[in-house]
N, C-alpha and C positions, 0 to 999 in steps of 0.2 A: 877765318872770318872773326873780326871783333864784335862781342856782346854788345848789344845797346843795353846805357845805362837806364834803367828806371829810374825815373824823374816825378812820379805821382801813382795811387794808387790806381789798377784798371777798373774800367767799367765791366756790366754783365748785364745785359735785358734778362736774361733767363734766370730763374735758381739756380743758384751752384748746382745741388744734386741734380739737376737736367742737363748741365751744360756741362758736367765731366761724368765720366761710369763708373768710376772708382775713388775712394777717400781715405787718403793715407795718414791714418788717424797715430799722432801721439796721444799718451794714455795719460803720465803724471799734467797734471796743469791743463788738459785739455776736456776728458771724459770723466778721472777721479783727483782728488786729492788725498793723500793722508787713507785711504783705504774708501773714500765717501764720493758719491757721487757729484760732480759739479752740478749745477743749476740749469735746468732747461737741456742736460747733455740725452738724458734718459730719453726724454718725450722727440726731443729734434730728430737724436739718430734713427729712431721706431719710424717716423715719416719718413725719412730719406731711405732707407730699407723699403717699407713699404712701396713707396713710389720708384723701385726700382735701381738704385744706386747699390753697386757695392761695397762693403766696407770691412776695413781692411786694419788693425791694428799692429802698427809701428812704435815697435819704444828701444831706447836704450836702456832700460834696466833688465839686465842680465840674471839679476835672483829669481827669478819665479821661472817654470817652465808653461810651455803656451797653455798646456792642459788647467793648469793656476790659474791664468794669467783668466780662460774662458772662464771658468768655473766660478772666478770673483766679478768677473761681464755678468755674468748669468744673475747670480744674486744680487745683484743693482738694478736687475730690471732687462741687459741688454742682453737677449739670449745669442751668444758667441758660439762658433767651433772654432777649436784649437787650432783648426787648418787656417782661419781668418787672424792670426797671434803671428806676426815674425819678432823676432826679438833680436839683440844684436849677440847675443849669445850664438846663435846660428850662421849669423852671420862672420863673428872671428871664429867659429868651428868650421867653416868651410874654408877660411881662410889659410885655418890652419894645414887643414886636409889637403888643401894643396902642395904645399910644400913638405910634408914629411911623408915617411914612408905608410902605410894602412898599420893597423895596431899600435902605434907609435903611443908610447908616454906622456902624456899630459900633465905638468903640475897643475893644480888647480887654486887659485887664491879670491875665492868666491863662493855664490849659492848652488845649487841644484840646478839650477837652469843653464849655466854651463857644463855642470856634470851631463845632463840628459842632451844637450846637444853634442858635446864631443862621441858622447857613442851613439848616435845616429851619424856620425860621418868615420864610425868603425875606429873611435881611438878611445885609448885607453887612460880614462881618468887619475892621477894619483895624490896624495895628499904629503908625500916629503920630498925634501930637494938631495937628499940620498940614495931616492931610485937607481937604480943602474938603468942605464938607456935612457936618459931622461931627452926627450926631442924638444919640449917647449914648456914654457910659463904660459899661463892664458890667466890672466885677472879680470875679476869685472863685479860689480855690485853684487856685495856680501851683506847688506844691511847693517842696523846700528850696531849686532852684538857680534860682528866680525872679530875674532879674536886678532890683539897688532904682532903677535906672533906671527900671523900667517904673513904679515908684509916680510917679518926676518927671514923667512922660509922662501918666497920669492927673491930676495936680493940672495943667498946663499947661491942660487943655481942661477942668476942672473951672471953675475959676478965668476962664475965658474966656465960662463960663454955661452949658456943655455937661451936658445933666442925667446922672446917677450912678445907676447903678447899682450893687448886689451880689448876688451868691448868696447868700449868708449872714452870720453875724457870728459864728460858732462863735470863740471866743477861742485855744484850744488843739484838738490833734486827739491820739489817742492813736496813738504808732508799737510797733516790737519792740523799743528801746531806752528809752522811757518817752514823757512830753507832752512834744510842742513844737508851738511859736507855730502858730496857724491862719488861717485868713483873715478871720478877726475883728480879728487884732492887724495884720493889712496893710490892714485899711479903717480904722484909727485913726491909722495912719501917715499915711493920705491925709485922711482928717480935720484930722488938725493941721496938714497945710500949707496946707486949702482954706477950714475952718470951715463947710464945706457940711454937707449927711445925706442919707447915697444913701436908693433907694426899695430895700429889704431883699424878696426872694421863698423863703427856703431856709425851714426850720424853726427855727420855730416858726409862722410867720406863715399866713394863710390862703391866699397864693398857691401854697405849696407843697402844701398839703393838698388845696386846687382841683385842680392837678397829677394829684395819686396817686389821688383821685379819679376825675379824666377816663381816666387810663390804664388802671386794674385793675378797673372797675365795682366796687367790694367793697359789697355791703350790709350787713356785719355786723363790722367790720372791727377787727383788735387792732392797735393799735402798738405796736412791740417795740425797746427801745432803752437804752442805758447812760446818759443825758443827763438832766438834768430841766431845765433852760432850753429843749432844744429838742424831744428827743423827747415827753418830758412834758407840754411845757407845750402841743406843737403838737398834741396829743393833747388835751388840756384845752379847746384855743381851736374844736377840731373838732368837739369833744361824742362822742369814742367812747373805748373803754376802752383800757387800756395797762400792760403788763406793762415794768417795770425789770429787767434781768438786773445782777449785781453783777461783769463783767465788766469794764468799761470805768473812764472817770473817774467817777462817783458811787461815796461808802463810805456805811457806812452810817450814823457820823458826820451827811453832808450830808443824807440819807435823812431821819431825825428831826427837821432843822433846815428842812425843805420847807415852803415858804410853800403855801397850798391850791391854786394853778396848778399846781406842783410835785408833787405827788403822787399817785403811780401808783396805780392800781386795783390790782394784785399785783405782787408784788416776787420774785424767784427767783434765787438762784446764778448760772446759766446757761441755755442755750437746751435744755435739760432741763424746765424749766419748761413750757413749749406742750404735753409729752406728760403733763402731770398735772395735776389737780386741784387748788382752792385749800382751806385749812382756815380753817375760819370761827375769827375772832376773837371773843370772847365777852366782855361786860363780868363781871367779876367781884366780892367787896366790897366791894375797895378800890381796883381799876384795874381791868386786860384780860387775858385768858388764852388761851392758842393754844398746844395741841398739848404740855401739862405745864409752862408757864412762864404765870410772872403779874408783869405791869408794873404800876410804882405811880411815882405821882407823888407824891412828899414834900411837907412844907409846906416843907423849909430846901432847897429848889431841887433837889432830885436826883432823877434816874429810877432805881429800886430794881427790879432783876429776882429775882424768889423762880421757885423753882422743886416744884412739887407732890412731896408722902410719899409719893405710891403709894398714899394712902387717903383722897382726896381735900381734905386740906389741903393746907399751903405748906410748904415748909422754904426756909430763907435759906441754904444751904450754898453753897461756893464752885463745888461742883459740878457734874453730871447723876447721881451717885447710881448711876452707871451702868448707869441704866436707858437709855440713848441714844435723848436728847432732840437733834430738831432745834433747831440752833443758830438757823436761818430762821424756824420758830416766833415763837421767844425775840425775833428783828427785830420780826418780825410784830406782838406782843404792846407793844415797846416802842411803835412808829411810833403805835399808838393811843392809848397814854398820851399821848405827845409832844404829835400832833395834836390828839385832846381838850383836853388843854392851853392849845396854842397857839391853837385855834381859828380866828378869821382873820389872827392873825401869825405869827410866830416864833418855835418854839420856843428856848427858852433855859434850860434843866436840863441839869444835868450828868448825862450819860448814859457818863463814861467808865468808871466801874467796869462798869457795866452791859455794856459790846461789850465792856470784856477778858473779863470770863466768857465770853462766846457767840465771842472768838477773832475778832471784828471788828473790834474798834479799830484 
């Protein structure tokens, strides 16, 4: 059976946290940055908890083990167990588990949290490509003081026929000072010395989603994440719905330019989002309308945002008239222009006047 492509953001009468049991939270860009807590992440998730949802932390970053990962939850305010922490460490340890024999040798070209999950799937961590027995390479976020020794040590037992592994291929991670390189750009490193292709477990892919899965039973389950390569799209490849918060690396720019893998069921600020409702986007005469704004796709390439008189036409003004229109709306209403548009490609209209109005650009 063929996908229907999404074409505009969904609606929701209910609160997300009412209308799904479970929230499959990314952690960088979404809950912390840089080791700090996002804005409004602490006070939202405590209500949605409260009121009964449960929640469930998903990341691709492999350096910390979950017991970490709870421990730094805990002291931002969100009290975690490490049983609520998958990580994609777990996820290429089981991956691995599969295919080699029990005690099997592991090189290791990462943190701790690949070490603590391979021996929880009974295998045998090591740190040179000289082992005898060596069964697999497993890479995955080492942080900034990763010694690039340790890539030579990977491409040695690569190169020898040793099968590859990674956690993921996240390219960039977001810190408290801006992006830098992720463990995407240190499997490209080992790439170009081996010409190999590890077997990928983190997000996007389905071994991660197996993962969170087997961990959190969720039968109803949102995925909540700043990413659309991996939160998005590993949401897309799972077949359940998925809210973008516009904290992390996606703008809203990249938002509009979302191949149909790419694009999220609801779109929101921040993790304020989970505690409200979505507003239905509405075709309109000439485009889509959401919440006092209407997108239109030109014929000379441009996405044109108007915004409604107050008497149920449009006006073109520069403004909100001061009647305070959601700026998220005004997303909301473009995204389906866009997508309409683009349908199964890319969009490609110029949408920048359009986000300097709504202060998104």
């Amino acid at each position: 059976m063929t996908r229907q492509i999404r074409t505009s953001p969904a609606a929701c009468d209910q609160s997300l946290h009412q209308a799904y049991d479970t929230a499959l939270l990314d952690l960088d860009g979404v809950v912390y940055a840089g080791g700090r807590a996002i804005g409004h992440a602490v006070e939202s998730l405590a209500a949605a908890r409260a009121d009964g949802m449960h929640l469930a932390y998903v990341t691709n970053n492999a350096l910390r083990t979950p017991e970490a990962v709870a421990e730094h939850l805990g002291e931002l305010g969100i009290p975690t167990d490490a049983a609520e922490v998958i990580t994609s460490a777990q996820a290429v340890a089981r991956l691995i588990a599969e295919q080699v024999e029990p005690g099997s040798k592991v090189l290791v070209i990462g943190g701790e949290g690949l070490r603590v999950a391979l021996r929880e799937r009974g295998l045998v961590p090591v740190e040179s490509a000289d082992e005898e027995g060596l069964a697999a390479v497993v890479q995955g976020y080492g942080g900034p003081d990763l010694a690039w020794g340790r890539f030579a040590e990977a491409s040695y037992a690569i190169n020898r026929g040793v099968p590859w592994y990674a956690s993921n291929t996240d390219l960039t991670i977001p810190g408290a000072r801006g992006i830098a390189p992720g463990n995407g750009a240190a499997v490209e490193v080992v790439r170009i010395a081996t010409g190999a292709e590890p077997q990928v477990a983190g997000k996007p892919l389905p071994p991660m989603h197996r993962e969170t899965v087997l961990r959190t039973g969720a039968k109803r389950p949102l995925v909540v994440g700043d990413r659309l390569d991996t939160d998005i799209e590993g949401a897309f490849n799972g077949e359940v719905d998925s809210l973008l918060v516009l904290t992390g690396v996606t703008d809203a720019e990249q938002l509009l330019r979302a191949e149909p893998r790419h694009r999220p069921t609801y779109v929101d600020r921040d993790l304020r989002g989970l505690l409200a409702g979505q507003p239905e986007v509405v075709p309109a005469a000439e485009g889509f309308r959401c919440g006092g704004w209407t997108a239109v796709a030109l014929n000379n390439g441009v996405l044109e945002l108007r915004e409604d008189d107050g008497e149920g036409g449009e006006s073109g003004g520069s403004g909100d008239g001061g009647r305070g229109l959601d700026p998220l709306d005004g997303l909301r209403a473009l995204c389906a222009a866009a997508w309409t548009a683009a349908a199964e490609d890319v969009c490609t209209l110029d949408a920048a006047k359009a986000l300097a109005r709504l202060g998104l650009q």
